[in-house]
TIVO-361288 format. One record per residue (C-alpha): x, y, z; residue in three letters; residue number from 1. Coordinates in steps of 0.2 Angstrom, whole numbers, plus 5000, padded with zeros to 4 digits. Layout:
N
<px->X, py->Y, pz->Z, code->ALA, pos->NUM>;
...
***
This chain:
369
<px->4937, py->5155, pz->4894, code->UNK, pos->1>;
<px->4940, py->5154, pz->4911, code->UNK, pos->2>;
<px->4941, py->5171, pz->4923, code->UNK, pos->3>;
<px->4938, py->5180, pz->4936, code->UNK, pos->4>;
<px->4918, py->5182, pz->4930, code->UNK, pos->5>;
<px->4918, py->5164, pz->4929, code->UNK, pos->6>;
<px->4923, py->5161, pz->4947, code->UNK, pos->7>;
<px->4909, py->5178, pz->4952, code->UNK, pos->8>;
<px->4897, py->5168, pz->4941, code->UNK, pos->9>;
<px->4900, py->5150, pz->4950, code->UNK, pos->10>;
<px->4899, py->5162, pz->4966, code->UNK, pos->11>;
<px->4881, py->5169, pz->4960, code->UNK, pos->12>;
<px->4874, py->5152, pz->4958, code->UNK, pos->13>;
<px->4879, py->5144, pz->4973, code->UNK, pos->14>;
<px->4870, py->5162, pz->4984, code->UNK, pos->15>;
<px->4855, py->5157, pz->4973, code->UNK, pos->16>;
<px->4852, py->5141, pz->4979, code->UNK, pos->17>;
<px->4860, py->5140, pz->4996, code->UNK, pos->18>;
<px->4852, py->5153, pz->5006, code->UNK, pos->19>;
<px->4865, py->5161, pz->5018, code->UNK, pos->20>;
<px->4881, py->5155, pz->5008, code->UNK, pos->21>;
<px->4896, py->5164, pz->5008, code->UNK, pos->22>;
<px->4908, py->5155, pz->4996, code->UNK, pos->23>;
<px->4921, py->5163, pz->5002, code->UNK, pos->24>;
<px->4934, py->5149, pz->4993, code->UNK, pos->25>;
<px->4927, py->5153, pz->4978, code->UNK, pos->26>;
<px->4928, py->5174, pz->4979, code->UNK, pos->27>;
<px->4948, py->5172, pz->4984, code->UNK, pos->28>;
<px->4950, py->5161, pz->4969, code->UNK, pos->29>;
<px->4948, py->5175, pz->4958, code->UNK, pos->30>;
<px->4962, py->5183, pz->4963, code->UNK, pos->31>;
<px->4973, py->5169, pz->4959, code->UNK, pos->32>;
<px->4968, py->5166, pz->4942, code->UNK, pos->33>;
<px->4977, py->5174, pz->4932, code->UNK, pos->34>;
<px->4994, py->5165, pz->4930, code->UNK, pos->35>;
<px->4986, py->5150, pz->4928, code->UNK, pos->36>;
<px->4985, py->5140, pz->4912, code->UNK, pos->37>;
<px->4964, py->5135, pz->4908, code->UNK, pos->38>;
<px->4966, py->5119, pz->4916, code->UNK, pos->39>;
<px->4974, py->5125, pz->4931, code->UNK, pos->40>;
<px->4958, py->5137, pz->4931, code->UNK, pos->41>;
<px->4948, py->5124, pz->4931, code->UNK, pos->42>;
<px->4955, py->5115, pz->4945, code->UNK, pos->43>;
<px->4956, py->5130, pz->4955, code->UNK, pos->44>;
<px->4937, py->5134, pz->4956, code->UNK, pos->45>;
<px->4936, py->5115, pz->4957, code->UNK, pos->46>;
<px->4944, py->5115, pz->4972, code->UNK, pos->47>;
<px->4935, py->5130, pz->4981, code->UNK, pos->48>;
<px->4919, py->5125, pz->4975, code->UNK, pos->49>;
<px->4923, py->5111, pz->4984, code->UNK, pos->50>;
<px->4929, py->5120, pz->5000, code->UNK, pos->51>;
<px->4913, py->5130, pz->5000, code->UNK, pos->52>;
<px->4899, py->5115, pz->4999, code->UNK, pos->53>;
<px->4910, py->5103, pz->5010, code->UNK, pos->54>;
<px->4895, py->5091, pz->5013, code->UNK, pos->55>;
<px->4894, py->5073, pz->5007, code->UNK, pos->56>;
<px->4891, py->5067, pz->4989, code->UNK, pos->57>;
<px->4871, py->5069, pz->4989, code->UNK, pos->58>;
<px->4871, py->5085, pz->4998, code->UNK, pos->59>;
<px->4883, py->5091, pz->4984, code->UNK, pos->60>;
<px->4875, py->5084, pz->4970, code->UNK, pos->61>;
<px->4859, py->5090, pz->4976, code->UNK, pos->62>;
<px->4867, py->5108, pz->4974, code->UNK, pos->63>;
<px->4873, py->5107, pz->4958, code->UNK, pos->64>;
<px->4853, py->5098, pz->4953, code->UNK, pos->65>;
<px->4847, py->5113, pz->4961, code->UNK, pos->66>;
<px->4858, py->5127, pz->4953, code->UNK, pos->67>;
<px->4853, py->5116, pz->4935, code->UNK, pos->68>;
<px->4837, py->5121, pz->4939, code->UNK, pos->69>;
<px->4835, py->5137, pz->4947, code->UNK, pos->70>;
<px->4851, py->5147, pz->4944, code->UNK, pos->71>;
<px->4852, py->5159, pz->4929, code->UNK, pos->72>;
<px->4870, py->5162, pz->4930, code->UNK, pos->73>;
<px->4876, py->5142, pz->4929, code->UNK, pos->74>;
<px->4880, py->5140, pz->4912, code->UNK, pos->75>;
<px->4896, py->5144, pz->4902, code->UNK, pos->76>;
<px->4913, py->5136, pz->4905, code->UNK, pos->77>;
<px->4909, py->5136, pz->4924, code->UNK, pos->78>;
<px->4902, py->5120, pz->4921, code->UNK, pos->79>;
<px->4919, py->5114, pz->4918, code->UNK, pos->80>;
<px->4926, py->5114, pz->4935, code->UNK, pos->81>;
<px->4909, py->5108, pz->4945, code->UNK, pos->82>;
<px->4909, py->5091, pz->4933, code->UNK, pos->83>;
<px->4925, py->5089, pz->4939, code->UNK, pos->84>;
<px->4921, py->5091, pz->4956, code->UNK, pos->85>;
<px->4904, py->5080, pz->4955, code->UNK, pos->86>;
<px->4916, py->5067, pz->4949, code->UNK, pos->87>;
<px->4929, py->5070, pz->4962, code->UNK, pos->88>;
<px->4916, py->5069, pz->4977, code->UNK, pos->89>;
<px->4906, py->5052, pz->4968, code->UNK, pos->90>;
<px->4927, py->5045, pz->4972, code->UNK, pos->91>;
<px->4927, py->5052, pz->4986, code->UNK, pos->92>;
<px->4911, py->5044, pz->4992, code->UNK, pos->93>;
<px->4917, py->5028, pz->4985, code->UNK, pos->94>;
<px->4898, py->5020, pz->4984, code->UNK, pos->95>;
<px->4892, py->5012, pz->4969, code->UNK, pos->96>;
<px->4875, py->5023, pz->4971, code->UNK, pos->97>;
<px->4887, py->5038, pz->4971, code->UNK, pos->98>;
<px->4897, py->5034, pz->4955, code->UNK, pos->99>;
<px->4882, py->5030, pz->4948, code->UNK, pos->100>;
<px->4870, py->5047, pz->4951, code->UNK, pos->101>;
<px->4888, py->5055, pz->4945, code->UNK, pos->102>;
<px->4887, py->5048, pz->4926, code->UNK, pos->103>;
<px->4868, py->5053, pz->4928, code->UNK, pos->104>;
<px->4873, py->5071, pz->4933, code->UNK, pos->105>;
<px->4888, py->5073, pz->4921, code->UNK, pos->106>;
<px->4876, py->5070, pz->4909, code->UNK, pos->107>;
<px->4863, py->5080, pz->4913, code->UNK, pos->108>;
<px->4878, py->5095, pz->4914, code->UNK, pos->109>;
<px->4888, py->5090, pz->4896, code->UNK, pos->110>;
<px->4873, py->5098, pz->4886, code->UNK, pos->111>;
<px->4878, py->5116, pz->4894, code->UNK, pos->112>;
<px->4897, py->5111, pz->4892, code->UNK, pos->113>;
<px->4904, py->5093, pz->4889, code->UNK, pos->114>;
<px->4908, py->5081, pz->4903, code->UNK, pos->115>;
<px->4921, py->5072, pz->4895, code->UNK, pos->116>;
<px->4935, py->5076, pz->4906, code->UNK, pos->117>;
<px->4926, py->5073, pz->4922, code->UNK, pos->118>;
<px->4921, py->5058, pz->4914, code->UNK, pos->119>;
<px->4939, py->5048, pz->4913, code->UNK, pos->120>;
<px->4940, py->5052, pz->4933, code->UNK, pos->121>;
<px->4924, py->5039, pz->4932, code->UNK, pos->122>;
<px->4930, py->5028, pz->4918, code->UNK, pos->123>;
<px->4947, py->5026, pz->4929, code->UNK, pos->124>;
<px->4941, py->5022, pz->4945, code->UNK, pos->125>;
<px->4928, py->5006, pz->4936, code->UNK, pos->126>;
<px->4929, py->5006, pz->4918, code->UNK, pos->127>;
<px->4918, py->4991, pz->4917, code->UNK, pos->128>;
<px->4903, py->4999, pz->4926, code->UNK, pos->129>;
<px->4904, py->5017, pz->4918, code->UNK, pos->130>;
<px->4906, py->5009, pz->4901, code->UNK, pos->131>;
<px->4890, py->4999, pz->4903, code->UNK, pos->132>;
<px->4880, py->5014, pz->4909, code->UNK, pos->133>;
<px->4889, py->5024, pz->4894, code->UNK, pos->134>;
<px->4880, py->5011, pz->4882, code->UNK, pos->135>;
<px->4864, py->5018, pz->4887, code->UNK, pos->136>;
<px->4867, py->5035, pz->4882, code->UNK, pos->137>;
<px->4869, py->5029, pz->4865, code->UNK, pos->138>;
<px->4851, py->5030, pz->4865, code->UNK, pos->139>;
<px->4848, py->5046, pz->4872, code->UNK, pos->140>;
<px->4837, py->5061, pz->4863, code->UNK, pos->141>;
<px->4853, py->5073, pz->4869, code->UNK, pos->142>;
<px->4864, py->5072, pz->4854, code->UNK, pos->143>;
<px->4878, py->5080, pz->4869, code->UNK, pos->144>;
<px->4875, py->5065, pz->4879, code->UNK, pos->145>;
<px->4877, py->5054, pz->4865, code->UNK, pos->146>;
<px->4892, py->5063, pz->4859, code->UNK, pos->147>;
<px->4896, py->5062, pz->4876, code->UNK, pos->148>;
<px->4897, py->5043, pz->4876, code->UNK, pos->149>;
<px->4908, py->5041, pz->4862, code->UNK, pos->150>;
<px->4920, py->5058, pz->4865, code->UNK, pos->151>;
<px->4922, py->5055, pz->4884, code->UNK, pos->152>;
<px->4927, py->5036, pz->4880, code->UNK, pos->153>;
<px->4939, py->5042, pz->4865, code->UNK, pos->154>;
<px->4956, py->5032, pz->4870, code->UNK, pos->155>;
<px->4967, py->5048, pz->4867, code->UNK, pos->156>;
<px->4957, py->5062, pz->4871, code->UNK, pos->157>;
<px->4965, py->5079, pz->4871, code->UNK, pos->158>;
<px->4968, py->5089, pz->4886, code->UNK, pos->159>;
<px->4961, py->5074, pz->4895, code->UNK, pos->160>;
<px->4970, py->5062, pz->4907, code->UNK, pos->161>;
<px->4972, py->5043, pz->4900, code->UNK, pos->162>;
<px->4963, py->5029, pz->4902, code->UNK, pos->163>;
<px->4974, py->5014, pz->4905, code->UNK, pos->164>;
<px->4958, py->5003, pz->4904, code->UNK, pos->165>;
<px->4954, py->5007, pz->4889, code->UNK, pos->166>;
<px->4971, py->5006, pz->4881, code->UNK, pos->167>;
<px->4973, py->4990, pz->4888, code->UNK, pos->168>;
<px->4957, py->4984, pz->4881, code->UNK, pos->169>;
<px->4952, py->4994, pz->4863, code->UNK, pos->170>;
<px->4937, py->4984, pz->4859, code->UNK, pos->171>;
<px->4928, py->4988, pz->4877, code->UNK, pos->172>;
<px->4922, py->5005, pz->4867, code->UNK, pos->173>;
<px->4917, py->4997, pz->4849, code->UNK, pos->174>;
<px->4899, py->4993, pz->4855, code->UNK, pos->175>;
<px->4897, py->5013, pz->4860, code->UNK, pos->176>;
<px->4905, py->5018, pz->4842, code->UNK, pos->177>;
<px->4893, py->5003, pz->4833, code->UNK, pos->178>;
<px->4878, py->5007, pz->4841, code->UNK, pos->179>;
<px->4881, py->5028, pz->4834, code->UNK, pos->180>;
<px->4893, py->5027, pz->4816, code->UNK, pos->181>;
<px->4874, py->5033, pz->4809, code->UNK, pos->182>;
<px->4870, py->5048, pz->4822, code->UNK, pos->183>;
<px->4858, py->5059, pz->4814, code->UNK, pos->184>;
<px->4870, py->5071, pz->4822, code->UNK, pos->185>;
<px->4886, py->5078, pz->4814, code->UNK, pos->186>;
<px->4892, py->5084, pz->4830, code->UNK, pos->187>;
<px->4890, py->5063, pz->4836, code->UNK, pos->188>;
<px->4896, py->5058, pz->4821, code->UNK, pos->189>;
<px->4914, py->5067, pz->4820, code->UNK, pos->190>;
<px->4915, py->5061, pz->4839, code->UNK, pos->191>;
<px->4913, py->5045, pz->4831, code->UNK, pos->192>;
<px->4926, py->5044, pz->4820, code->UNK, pos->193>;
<px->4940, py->5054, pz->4830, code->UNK, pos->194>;
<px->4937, py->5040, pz->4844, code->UNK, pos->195>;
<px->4939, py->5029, pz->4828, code->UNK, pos->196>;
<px->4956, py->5036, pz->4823, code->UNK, pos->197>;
<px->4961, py->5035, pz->4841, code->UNK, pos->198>;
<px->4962, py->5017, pz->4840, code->UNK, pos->199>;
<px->4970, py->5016, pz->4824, code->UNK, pos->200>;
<px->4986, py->5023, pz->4835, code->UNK, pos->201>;
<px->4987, py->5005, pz->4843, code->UNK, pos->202>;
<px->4974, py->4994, pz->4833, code->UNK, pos->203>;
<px->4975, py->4996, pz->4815, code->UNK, pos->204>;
<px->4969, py->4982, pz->4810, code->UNK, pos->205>;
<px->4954, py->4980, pz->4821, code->UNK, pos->206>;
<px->4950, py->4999, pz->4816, code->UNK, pos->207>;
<px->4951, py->4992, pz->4798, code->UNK, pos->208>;
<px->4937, py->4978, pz->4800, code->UNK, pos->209>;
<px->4928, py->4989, pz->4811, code->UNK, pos->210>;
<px->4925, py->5004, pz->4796, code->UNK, pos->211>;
<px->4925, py->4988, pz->4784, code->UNK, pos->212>;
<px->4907, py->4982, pz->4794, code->UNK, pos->213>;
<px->4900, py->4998, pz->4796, code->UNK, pos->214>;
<px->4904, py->5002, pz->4777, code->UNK, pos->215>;
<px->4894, py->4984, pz->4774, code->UNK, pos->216>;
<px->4880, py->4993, pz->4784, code->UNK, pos->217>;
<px->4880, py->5009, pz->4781, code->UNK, pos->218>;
<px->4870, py->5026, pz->4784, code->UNK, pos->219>;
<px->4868, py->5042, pz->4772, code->UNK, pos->220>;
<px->4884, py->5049, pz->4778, code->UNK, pos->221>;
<px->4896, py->5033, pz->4783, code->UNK, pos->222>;
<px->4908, py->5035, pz->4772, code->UNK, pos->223>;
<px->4912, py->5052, pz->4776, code->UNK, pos->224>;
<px->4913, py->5045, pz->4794, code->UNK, pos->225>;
<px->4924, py->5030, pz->4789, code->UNK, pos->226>;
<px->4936, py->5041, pz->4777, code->UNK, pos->227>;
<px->4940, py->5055, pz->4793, code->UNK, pos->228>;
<px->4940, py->5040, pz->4806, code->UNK, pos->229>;
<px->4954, py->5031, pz->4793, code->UNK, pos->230>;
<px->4963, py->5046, pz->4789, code->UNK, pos->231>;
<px->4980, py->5043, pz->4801, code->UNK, pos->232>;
<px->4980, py->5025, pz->4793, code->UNK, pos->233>;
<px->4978, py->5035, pz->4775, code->UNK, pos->234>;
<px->4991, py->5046, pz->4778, code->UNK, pos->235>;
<px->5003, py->5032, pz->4784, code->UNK, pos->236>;
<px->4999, py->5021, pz->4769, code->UNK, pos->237>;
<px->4991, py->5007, pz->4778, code->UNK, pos->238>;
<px->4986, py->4995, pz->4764, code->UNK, pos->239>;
<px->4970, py->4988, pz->4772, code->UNK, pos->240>;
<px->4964, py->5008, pz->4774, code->UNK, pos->241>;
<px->4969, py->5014, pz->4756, code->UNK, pos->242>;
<px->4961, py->4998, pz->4749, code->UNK, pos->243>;
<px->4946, py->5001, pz->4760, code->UNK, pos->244>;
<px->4942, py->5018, pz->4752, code->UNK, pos->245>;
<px->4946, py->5011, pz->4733, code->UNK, pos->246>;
<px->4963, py->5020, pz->4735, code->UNK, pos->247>;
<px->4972, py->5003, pz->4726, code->UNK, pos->248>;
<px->4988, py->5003, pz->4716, code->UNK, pos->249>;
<px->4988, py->5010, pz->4701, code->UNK, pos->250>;
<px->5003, py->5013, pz->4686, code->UNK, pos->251>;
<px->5007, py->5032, pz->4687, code->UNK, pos->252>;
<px->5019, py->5043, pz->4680, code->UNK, pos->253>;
<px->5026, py->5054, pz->4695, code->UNK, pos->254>;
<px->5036, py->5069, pz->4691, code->UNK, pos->255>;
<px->5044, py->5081, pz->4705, code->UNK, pos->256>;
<px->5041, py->5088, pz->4715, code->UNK, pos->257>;
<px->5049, py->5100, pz->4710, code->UNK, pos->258>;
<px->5054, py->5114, pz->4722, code->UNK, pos->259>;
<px->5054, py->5132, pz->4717, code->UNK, pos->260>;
<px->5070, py->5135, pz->4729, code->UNK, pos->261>;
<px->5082, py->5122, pz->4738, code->UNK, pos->262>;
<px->5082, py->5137, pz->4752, code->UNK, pos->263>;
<px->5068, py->5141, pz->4762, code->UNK, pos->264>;
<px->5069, py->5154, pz->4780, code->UNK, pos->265>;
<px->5062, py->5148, pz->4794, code->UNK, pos->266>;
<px->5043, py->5158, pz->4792, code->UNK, pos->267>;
<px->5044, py->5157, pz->4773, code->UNK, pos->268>;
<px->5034, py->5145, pz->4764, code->UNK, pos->269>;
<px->5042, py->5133, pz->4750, code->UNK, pos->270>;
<px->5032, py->5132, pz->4735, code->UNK, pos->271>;
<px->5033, py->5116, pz->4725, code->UNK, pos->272>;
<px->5025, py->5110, pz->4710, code->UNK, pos->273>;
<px->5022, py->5092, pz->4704, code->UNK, pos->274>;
<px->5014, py->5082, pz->4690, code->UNK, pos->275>;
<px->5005, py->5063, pz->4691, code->UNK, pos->276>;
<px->4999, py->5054, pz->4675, code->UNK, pos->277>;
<px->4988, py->5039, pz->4677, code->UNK, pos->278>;
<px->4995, py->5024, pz->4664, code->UNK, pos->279>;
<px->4979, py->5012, pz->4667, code->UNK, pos->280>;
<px->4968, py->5011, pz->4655, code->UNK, pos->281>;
<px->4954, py->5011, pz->4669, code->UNK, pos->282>;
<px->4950, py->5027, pz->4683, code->UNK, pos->283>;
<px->4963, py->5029, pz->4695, code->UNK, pos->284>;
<px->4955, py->5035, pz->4714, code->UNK, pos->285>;
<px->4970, py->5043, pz->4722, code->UNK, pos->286>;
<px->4976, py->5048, pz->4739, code->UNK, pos->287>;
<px->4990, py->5061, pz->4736, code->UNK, pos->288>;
<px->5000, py->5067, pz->4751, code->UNK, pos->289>;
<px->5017, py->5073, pz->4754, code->UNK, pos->290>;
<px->5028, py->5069, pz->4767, code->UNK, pos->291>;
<px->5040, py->5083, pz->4776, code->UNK, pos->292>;
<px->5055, py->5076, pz->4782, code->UNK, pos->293>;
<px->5060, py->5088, pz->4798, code->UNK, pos->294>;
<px->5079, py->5090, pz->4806, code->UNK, pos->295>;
<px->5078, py->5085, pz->4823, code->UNK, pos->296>;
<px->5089, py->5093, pz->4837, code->UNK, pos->297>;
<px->5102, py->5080, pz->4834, code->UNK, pos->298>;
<px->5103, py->5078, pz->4815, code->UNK, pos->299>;
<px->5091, py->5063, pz->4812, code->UNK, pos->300>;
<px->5076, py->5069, pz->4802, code->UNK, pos->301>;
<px->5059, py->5062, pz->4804, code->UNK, pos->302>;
<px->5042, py->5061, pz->4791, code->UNK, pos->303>;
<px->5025, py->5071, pz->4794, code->UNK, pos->304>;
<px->5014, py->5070, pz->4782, code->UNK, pos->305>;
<px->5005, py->5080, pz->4774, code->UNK, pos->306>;
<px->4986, py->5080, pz->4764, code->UNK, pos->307>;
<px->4987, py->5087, pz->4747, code->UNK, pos->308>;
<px->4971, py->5080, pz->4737, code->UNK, pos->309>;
<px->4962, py->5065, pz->4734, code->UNK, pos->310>;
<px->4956, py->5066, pz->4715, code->UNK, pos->311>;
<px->4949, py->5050, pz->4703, code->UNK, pos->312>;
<px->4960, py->5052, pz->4687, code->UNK, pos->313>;
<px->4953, py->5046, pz->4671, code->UNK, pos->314>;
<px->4966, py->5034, pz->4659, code->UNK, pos->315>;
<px->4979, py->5044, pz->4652, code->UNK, pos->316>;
<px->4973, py->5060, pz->4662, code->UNK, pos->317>;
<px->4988, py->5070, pz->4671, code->UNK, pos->318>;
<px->4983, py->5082, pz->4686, code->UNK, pos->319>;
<px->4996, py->5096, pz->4687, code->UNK, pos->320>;
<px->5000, py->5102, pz->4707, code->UNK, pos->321>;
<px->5006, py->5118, pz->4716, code->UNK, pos->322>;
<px->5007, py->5118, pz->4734, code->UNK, pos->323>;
<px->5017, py->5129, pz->4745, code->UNK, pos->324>;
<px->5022, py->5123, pz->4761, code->UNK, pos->325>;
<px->5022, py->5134, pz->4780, code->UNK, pos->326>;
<px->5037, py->5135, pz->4789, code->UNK, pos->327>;
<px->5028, py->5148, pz->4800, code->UNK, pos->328>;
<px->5032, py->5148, pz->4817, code->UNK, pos->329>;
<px->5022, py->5139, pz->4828, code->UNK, pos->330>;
<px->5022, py->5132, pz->4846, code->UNK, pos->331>;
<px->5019, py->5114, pz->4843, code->UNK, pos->332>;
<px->5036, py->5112, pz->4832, code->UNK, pos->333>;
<px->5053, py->5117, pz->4834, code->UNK, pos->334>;
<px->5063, py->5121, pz->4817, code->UNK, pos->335>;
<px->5080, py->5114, pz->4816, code->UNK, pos->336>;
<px->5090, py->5124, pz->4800, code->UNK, pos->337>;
<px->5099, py->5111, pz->4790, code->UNK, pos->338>;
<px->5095, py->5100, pz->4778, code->UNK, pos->339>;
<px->5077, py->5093, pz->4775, code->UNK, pos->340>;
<px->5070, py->5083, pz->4761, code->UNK, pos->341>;
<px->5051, py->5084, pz->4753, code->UNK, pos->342>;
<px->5040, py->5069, pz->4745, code->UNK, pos->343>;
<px->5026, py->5064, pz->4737, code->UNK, pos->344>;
<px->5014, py->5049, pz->4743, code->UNK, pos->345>;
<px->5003, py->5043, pz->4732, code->UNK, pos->346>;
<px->4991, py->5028, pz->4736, code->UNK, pos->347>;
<px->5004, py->5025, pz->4751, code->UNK, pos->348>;
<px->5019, py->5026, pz->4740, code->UNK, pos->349>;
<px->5031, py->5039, pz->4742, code->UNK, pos->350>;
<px->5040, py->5046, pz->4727, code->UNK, pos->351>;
<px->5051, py->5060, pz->4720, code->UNK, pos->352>;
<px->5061, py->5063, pz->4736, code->UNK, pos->353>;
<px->5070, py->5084, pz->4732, code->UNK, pos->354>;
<px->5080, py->5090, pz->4748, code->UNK, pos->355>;
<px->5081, py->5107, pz->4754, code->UNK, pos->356>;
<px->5089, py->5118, pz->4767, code->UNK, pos->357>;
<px->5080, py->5128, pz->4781, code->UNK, pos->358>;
<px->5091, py->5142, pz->4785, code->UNK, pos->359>;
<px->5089, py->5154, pz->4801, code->UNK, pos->360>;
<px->5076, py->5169, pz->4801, code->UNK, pos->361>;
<px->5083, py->5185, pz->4807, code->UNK, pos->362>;
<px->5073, py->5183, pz->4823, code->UNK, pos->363>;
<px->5084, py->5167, pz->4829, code->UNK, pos->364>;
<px->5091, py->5152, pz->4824, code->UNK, pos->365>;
<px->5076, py->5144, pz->4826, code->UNK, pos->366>;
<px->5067, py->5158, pz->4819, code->UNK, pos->367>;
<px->5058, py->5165, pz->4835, code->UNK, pos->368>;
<px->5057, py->5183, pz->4838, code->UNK, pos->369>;
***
């Protein structure tokens, strides 16, 4: 994403609209590249960008307007490294006029690549006068800048730095999110409800009578929204969520799962079958999960759960289930052989609990090769 082409390509731009540069900052930074993990990239040619136009705030912004405009070769992930650097000179320059042309240019950038990680640099140095001119963007004809709004603002954005502002104060971002639940645009509208289940980390029950308003006033496609913005809450079988997307008790008749092996190797899969009767005499509207209970390094084992289907079950109707269950290796999980249990949740009850053991691969004890 980010390589030596980016960093002769940022060069190119800068030569087109500055006669006589030499960016020389910029041409050394290709070699050192290459160790580097994306974001270190980034603020690498962040940092000679900035070498190489070492004016004020205006002076650089005026480039980078200029380069916009004129420069064929400014496009791409380059983008990501001069948002940064607009941010980084508007706090440099510490004026309010500064910070504010910054949000303007960040969002006249995000279409070519988004601004949402230059953007918590602004949301962290005033929070309450970015977020009000964020609001305005809600508005905008760019569905980028409107996804802008509600993805830069997102309380735990990936990659991104935090924003104690907005942990400490979860509704300062419900008016963006309000004011774009009904986006014409999907791209907006996921945005939207991945900021929602953001909050539901720290606020579930505001998250809860937020998607309960929307769902009173809603748009073609709001309860999609609402049902992805909800689905932590779902998956942790938070009462107020399951009832808010009909998922309410209901008799059943669970049986297993049961597992095809009490054995599995780490990189195998573990196949597992299960069956759920309704007993009401009424449609039964089911979330059904299952919960993966993981060894830890020190014997203690800890829940993730899994989606399995949601399904409406007529009275008396039984739904059969097969799933098979990836232990293949990957880097955001370390196996731990020994013992580890499997479960069913249904409607936020768990059932059915069958243990197991996950034994070494030949490539390791913890199954890497």
């Amino acid at each position: 994403m980010i390589s030596a082409s980016t960093a002769r390509s940022l060069a190119t731009a800068v030569r087109t609209v500055v006669p006589g540069a030499r960016p020389a900052a910029l041409e050394a930074a290709e070699a050192g590249l290459a160790p580097l993990s994306v974001r270190e990239r980034s603020d690498l040619l962040r940092d000679a960008l900035m070498a190489d136009l070492p004016g004020d705030y205006a002076s650089f912004a005026a480039t980078v307007r200029a380069a916009l405009d004129r420069a064929p070769s400014f496009t791409g992930w380059l983008i990501w490294p001069v948002t940064s650097a607009v941010a980084a000179k508007a706090v440099e320059d510490g004026s309010d006029e500064a910070f504010d042309d910054a949000l303007a240019l960040l969002a006249d950038l995000t279409p070519l690549l988004s601004s949402e990680f230059a953007l918590r640099v602004l949301l962290n140095r005033d929070l309450d006068r970015a977020v009000a001119a964020i609001g305005d963007w809600t508005g905008s004809e760019s569905a980028a800048v409107r996804r802008l709004a509600s993805e830069g603002t997102r309380p735990f954005l990936p990659w991104a730095v935090r924003v104690p502002g907005i942990l400490a104060a979860p509704r300062s971002t419900l008016p963006i999110l309000d004011a774009l639940y009904r986006d014409e645009s999907e791209y907006v509208r996921r945005s939207v409800a991945n900021h929602l289940n953001d909050l539901s980390r720290r606020e579930p029950e505001l998250v809860v009578q937020t998607a309960a308003a929307w769902l009173a006033d809603p748009g073609e496609d709001t309860r999609r929204v609402v049902r992805h913005g909800l689905r932590t809450l779902v998956k942790q079988g938070h009462p107020g969520a399951l009832e808010l997307l009909g998922f309410t008790p209901a008799r059943l008749d669970v049986t297993g799962p049961v597992l095809a092996s009490d054995t599995v190797a780490i990189g195998d899969a573990l196949a597992f079958t299960a069956a759920v009767r309704n007993l009401e005499t009424r449609p039964a509207q089911l979330a059904i999960d299952y919960v993966v209970h993981h060894r830890k390094a020190n014997g203690s084992l800890t829940g993730k759960t899994f989606k399995l289907t949601t399904r409406t079950l007529g009275a008396g109707e039984t739904l059969d289930l097969a799933k098979e269950h990836s232990f293949r290796v990957i880097t955001t999980r370390r196996y731990h052989p020994g013992r580890h249990a499997l479960e069913l949740q249904i409607n936020g009850v768990r059932s059915g609990r069958a243990e197991f053991t996950l034994v070494p691969h030949d490539g390791g004890p913890d199954g890497r090769r």
